[in-house]
Backbone as ProteinMPNN parsed JSONL, in Angstrom:
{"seq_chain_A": "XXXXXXXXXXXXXXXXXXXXXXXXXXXXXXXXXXXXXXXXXXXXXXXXXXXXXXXXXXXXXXXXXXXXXXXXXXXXXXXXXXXXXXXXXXXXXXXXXXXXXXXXXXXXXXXXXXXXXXXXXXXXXXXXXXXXXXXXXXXXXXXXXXXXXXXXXXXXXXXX", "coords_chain_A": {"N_chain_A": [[21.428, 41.603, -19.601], [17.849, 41.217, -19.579], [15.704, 42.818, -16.959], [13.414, 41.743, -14.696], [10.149, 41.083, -14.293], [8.884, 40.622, -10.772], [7.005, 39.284, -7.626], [5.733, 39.618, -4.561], [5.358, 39.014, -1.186], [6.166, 41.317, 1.179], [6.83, 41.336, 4.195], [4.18, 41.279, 4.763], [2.635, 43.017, 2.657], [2.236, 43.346, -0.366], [4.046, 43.01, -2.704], [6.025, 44.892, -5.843], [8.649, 44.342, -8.404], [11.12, 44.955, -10.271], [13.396, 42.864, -11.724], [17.052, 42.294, -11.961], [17.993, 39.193, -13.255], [20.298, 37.782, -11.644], [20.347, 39.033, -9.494], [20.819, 39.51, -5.848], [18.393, 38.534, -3.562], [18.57, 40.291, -1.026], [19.622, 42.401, -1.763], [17.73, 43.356, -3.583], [15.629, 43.461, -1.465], [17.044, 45.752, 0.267], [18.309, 48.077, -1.567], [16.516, 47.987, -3.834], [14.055, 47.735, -1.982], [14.149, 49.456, -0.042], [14.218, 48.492, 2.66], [16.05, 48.2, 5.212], [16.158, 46.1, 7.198], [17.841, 43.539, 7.174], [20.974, 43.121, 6.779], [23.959, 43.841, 4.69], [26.984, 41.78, 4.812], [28.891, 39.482, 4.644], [28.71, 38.612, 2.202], [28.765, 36.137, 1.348], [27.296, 34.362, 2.3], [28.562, 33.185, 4.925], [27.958, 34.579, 7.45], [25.323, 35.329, 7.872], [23.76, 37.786, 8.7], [22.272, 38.728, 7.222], [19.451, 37.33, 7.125], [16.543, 35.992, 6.365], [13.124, 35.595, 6.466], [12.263, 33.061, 4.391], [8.427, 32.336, 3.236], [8.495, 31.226, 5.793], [10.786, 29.726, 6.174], [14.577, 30.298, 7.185], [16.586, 32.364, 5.587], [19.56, 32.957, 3.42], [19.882, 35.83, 2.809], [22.067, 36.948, 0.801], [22.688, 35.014, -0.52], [20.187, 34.143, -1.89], [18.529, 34.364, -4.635], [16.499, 36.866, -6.2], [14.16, 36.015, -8.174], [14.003, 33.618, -7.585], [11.912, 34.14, -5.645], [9.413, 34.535, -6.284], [6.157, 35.146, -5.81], [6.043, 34.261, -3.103], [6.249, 34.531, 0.917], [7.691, 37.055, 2.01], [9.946, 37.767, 5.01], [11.221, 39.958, 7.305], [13.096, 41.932, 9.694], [11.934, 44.16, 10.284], [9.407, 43.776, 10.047], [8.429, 42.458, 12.092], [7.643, 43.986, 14.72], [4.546, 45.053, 15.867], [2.923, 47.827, 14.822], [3.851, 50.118, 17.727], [4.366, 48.22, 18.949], [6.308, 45.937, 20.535], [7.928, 42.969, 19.313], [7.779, 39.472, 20.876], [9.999, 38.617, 20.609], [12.096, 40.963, 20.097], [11.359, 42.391, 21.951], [12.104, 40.615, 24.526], [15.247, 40.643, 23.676], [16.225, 43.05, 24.23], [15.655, 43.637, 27.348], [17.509, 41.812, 28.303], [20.165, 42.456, 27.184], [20.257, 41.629, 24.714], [22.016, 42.828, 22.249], [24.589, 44.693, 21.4], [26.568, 45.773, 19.761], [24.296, 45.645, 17.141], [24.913, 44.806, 14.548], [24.517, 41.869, 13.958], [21.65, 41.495, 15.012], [19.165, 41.857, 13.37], [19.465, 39.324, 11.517], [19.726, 37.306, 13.881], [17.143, 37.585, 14.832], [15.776, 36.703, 13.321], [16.146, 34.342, 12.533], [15.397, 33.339, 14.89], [13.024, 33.8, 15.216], [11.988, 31.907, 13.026], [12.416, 29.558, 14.341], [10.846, 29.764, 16.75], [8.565, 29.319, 16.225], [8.209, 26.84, 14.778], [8.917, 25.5, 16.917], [7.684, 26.205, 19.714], [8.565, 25.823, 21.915], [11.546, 25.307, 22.215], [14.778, 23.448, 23.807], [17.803, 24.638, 25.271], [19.506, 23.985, 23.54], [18.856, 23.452, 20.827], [18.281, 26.141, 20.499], [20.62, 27.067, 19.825], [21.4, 25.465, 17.817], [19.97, 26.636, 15.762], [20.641, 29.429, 15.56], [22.972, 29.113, 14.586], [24.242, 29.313, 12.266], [24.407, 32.092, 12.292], [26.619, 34.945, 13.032], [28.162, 36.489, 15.598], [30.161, 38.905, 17.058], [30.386, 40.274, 19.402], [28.79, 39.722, 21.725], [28.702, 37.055, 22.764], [27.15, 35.312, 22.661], [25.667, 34.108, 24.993], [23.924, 36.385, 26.044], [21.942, 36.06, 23.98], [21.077, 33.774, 23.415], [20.027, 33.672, 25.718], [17.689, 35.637, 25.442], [16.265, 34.506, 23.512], [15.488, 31.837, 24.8], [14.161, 33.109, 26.978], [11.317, 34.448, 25.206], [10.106, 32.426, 24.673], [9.622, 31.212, 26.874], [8.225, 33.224, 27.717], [5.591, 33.154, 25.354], [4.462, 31.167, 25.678], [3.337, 31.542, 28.18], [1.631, 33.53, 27.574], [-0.11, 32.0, 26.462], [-0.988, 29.98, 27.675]], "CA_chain_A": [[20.187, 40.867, -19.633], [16.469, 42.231, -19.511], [15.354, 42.723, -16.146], [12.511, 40.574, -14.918], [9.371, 41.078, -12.777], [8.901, 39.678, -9.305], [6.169, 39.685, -6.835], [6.246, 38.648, -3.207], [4.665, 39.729, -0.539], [7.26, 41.635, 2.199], [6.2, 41.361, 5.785], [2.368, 41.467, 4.748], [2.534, 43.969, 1.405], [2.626, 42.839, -1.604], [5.667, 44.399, -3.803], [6.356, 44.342, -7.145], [9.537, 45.217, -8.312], [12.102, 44.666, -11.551], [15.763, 42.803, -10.849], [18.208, 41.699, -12.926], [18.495, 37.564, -13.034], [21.291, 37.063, -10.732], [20.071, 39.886, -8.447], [20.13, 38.495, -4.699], [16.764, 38.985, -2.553], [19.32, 41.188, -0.296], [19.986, 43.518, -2.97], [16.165, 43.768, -4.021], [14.967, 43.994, -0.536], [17.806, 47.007, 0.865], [17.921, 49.045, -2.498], [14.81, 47.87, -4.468], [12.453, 48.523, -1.433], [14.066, 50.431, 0.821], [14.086, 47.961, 3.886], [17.356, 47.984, 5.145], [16.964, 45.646, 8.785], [18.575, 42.737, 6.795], [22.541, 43.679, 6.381], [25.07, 42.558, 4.127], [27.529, 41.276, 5.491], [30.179, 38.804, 4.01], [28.198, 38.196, 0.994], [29.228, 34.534, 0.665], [26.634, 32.928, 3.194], [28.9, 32.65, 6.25], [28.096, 35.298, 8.634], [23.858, 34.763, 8.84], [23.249, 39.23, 8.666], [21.193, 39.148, 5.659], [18.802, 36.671, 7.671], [15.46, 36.635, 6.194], [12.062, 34.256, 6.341], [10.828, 33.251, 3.076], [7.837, 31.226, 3.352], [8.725, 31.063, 7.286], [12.103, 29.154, 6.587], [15.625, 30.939, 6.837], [17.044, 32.025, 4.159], [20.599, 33.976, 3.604], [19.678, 37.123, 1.788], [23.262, 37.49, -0.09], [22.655, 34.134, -1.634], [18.887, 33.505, -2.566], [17.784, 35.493, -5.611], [15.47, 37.664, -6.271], [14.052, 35.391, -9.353], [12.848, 32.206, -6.834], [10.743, 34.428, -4.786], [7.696, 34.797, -6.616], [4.809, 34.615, -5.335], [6.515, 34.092, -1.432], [6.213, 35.981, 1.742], [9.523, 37.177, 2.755], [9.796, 38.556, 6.395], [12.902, 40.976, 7.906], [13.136, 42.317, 10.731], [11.325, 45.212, 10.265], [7.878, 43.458, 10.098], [8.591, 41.913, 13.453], [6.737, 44.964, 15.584], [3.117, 45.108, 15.799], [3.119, 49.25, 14.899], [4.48, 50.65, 18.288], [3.846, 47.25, 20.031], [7.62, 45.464, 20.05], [7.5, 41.326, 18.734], [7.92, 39.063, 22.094], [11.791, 38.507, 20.863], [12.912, 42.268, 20.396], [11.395, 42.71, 23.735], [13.406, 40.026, 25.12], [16.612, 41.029, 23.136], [16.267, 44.523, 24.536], [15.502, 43.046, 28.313], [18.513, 40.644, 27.937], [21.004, 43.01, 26.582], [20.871, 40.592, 23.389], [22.323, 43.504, 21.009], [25.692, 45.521, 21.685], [26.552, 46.427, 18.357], [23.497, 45.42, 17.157], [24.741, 44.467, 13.533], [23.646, 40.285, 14.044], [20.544, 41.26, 15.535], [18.223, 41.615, 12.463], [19.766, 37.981, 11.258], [19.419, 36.501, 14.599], [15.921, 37.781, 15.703], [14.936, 35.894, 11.974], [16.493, 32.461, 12.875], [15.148, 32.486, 16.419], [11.363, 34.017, 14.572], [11.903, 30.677, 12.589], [12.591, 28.716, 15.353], [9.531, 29.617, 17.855], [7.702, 29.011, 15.177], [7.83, 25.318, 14.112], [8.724, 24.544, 17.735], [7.498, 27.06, 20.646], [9.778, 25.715, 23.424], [12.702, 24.923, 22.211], [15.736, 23.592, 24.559], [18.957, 25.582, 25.094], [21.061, 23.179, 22.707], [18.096, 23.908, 19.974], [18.134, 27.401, 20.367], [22.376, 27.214, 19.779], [21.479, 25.168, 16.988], [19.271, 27.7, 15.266], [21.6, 30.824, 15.49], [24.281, 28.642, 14.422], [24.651, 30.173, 11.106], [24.845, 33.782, 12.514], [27.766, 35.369, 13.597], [27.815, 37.819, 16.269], [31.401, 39.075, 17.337], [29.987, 41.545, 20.578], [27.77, 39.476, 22.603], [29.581, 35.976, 23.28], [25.997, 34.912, 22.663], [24.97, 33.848, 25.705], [22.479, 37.039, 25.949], [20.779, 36.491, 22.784], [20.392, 32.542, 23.734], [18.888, 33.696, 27.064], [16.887, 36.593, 24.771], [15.441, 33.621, 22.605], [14.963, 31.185, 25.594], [12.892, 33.857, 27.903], [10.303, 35.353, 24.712], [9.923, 31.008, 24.438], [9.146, 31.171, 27.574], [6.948, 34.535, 27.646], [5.057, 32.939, 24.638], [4.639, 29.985, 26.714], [3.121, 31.82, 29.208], [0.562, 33.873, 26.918], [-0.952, 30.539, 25.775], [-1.7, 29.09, 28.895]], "C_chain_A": [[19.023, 41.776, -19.24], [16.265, 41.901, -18.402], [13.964, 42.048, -16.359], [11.756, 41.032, -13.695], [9.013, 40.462, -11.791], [8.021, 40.409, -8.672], [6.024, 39.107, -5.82], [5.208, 39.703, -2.37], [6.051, 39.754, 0.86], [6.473, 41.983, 3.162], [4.82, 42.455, 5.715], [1.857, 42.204, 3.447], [3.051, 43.659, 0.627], [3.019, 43.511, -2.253], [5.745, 43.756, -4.888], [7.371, 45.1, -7.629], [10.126, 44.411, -10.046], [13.451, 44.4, -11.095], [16.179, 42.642, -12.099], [18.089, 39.846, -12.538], [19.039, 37.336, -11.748], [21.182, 38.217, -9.908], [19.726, 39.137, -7.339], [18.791, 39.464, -3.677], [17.526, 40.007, -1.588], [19.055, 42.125, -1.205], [18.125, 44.259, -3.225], [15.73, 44.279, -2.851], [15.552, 45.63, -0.061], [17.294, 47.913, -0.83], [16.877, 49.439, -3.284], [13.272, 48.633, -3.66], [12.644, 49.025, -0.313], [13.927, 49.989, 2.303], [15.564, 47.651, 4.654], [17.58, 46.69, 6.855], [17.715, 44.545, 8.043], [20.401, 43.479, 6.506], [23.385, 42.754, 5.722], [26.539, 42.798, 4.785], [29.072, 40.543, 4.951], [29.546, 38.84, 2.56], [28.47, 36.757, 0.155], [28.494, 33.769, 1.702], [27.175, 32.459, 4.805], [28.65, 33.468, 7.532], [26.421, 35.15, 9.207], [23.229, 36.749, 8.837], [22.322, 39.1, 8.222], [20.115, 37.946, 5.967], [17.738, 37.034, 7.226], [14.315, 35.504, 6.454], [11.353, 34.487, 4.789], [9.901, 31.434, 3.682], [7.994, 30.63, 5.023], [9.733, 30.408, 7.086], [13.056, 30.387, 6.527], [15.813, 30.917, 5.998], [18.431, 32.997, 4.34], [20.053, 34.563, 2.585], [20.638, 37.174, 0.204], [23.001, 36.321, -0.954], [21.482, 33.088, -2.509], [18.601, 34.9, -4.004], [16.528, 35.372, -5.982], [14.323, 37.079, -7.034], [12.564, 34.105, -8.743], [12.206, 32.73, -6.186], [9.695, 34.852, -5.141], [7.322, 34.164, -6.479], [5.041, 34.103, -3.668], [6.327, 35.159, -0.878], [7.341, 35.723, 2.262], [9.246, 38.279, 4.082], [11.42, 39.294, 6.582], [11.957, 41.795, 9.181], [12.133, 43.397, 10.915], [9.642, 44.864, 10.126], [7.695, 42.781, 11.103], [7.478, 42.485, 14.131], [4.744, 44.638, 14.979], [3.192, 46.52, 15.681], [4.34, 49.653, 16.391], [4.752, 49.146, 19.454], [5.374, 45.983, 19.605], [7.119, 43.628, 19.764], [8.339, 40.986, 20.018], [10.045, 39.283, 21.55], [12.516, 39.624, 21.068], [12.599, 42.624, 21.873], [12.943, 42.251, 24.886], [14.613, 40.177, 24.494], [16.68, 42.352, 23.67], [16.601, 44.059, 26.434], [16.755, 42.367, 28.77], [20.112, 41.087, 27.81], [21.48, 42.453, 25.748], [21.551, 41.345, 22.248], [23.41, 44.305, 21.603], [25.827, 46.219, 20.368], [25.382, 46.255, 17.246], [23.783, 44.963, 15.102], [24.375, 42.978, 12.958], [22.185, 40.896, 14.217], [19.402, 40.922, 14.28], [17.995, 39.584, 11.781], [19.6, 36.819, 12.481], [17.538, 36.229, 15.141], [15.066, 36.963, 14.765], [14.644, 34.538, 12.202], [15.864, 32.432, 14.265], [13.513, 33.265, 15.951], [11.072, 32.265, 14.248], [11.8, 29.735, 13.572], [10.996, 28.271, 16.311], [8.672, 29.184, 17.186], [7.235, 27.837, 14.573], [8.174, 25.086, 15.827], [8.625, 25.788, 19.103], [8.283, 27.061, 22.161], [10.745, 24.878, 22.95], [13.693, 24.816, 23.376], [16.694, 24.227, 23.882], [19.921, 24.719, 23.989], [19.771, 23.64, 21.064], [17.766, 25.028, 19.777], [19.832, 27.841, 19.532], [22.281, 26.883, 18.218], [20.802, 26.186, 15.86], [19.28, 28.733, 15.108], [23.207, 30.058, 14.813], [25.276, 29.17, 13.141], [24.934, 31.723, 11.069], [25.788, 33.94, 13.588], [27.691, 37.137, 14.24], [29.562, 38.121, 17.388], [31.367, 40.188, 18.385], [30.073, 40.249, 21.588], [28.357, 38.134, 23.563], [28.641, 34.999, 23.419], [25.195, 34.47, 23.221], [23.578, 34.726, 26.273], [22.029, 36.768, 24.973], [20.187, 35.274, 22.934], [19.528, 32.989, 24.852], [17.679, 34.343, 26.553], [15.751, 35.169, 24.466], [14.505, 32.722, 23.915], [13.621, 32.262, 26.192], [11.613, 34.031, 26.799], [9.736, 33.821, 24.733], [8.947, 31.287, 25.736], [7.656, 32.071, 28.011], [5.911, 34.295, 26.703], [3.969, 31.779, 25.186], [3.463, 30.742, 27.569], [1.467, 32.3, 28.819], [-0.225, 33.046, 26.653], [-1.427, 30.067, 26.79], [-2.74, 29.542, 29.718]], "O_chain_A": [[19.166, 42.868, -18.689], [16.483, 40.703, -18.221], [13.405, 41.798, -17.427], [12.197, 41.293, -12.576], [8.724, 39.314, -12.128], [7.911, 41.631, -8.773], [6.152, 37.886, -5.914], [4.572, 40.7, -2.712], [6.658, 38.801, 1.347], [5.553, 42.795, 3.071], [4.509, 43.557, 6.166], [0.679, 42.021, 3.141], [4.28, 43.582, 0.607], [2.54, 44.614, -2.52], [5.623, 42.547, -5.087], [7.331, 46.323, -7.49], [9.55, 43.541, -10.7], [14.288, 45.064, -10.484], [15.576, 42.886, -13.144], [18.137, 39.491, -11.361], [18.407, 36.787, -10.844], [22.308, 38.466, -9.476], [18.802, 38.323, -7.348], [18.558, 40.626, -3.345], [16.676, 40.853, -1.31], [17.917, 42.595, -1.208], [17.646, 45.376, -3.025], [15.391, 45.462, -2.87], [14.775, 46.583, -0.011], [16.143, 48.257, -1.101], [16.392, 50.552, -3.486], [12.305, 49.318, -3.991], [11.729, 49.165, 0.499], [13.595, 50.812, 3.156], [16.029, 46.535, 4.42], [18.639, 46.466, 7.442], [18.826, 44.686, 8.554], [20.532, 44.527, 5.875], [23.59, 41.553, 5.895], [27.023, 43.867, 5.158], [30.151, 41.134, 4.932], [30.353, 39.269, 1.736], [28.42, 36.423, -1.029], [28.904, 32.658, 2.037], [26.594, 31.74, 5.617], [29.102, 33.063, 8.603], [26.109, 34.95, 10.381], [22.014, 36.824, 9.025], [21.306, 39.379, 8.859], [19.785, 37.427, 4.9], [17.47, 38.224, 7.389], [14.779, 34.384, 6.67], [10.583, 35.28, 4.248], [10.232, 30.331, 4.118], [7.523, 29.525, 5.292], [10.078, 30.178, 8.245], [12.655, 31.417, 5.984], [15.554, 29.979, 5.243], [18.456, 33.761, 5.305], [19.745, 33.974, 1.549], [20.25, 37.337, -0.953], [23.068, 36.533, -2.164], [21.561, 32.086, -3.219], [18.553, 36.129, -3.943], [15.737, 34.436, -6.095], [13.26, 37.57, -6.654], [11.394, 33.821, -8.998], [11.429, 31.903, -5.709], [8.982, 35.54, -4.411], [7.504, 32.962, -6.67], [4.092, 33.559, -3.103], [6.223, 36.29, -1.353], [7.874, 34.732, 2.763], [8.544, 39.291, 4.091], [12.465, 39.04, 5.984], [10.782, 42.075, 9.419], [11.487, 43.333, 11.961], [8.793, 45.755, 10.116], [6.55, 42.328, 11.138], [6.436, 41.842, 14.254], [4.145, 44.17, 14.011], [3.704, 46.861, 16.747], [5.546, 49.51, 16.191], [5.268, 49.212, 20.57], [5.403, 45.327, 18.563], [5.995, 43.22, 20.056], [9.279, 41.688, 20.39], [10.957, 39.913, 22.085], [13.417, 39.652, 21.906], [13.378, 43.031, 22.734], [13.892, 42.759, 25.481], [15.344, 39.443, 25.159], [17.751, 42.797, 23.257], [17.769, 44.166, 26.808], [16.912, 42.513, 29.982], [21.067, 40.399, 28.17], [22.698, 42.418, 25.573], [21.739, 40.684, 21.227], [22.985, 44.733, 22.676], [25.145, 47.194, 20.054], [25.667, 46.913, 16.245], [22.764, 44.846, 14.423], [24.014, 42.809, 11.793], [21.492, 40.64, 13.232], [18.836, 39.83, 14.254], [16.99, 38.883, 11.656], [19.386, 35.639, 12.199], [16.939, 35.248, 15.581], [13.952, 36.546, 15.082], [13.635, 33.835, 12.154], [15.846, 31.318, 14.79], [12.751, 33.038, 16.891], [10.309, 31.525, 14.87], [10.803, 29.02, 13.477], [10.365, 27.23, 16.493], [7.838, 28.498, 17.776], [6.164, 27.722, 13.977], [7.429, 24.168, 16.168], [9.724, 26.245, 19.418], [8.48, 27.877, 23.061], [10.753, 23.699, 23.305], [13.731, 25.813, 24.098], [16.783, 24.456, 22.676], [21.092, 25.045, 23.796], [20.372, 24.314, 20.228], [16.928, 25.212, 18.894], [20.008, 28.815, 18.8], [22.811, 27.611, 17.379], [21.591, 26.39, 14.937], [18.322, 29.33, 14.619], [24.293, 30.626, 14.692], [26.491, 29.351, 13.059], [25.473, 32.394, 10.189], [25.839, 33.358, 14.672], [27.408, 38.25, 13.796], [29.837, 37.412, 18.356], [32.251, 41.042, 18.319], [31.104, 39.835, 22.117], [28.443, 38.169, 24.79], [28.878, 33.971, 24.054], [24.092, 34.235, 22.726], [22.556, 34.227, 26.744], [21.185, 37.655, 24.851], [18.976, 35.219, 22.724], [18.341, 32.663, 24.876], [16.603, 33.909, 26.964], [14.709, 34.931, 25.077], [13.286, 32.81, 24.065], [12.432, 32.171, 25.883], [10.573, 33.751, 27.394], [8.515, 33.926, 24.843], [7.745, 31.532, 25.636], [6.548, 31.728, 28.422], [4.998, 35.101, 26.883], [2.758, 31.766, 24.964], [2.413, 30.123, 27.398], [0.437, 31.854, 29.325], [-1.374, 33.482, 26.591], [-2.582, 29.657, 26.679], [-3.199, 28.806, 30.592]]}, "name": "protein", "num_of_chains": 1, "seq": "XXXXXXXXXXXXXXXXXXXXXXXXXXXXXXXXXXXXXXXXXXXXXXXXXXXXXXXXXXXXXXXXXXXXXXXXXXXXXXXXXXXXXXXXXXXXXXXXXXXXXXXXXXXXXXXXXXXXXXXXXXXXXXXXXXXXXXXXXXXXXXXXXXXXXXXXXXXXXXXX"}
């Protein structure tokens, strides 16, 4: 099949690229443009790696394509930072010791972006719920819930 153009805007820069149809937004984002914090992972949706924001919702990387995202802003990890200036959650995931092997992190730091985001203080059973789709086989996840809770809190704090 003839490849097909797509235009999105990736954490603030608008890209324009050529996929294939059934090319997934994973695929486009790592090889297409060279952003690799998303990871693949299982490639069937169950592990949560390939964690991305389109439009500020979650999305699994491995199984959205490339096709429905025109004209969306898709976020990854890597547009998190302010230049040298870390985003409240990597702080607190660093602080926390929310990353051991650090191959969840990109997919978690997405879903708990999403999260602060429609609701700025989330409780601990709404933070559980909102990583629930990512799988992290280090951590035992109680640092990355505390990670999420504290930047809530540190966000929290900025505002007032």
């Amino acid at each position: 099949m003839a490849r097909m153009p797509v235009q999105f805007r990736l954490n603030g820069s608008d890209r324009a690229v050529f996929v294939e149809p059934a090319e997934t937004l994973l695929g486009t984002i790592r090889r297409g443009l060279g952003d690799f914090a998303p990871k693949f992972g299982c490639g069937q949706g169950t592990c949560g790696v390939c964690t991305v924001l389109v439009d500020g919702e979650p999305r699994l990387g491995c199984l959205t394509l490339s096709v429905t995202c025109e004209g969306r802003s898709i976020e990854t990890a890597s547009g998190l930072a302010d230049g040298p200036t870390l985003h409240p959650l990597q702080a607190a995931f660093m602080e926390h010791f929310a990353a051991q092997c650090g191959f969840c992190t990109p997919g978690m730091l997405m879903a708990a972006k999403a999260l602060l985001d429609r609701n700025p203080d989330p409780t601990r059973v709404e933070v559980v719920e909102a990583i629930a789709g990512n799988v992290c086989r280090c951590t035992g996840y109680e640092p990355i819930i505390n990670a999420i809770l504290a930047a809530a809190q540190q966000r929290g704090a900025r505002r007032a």
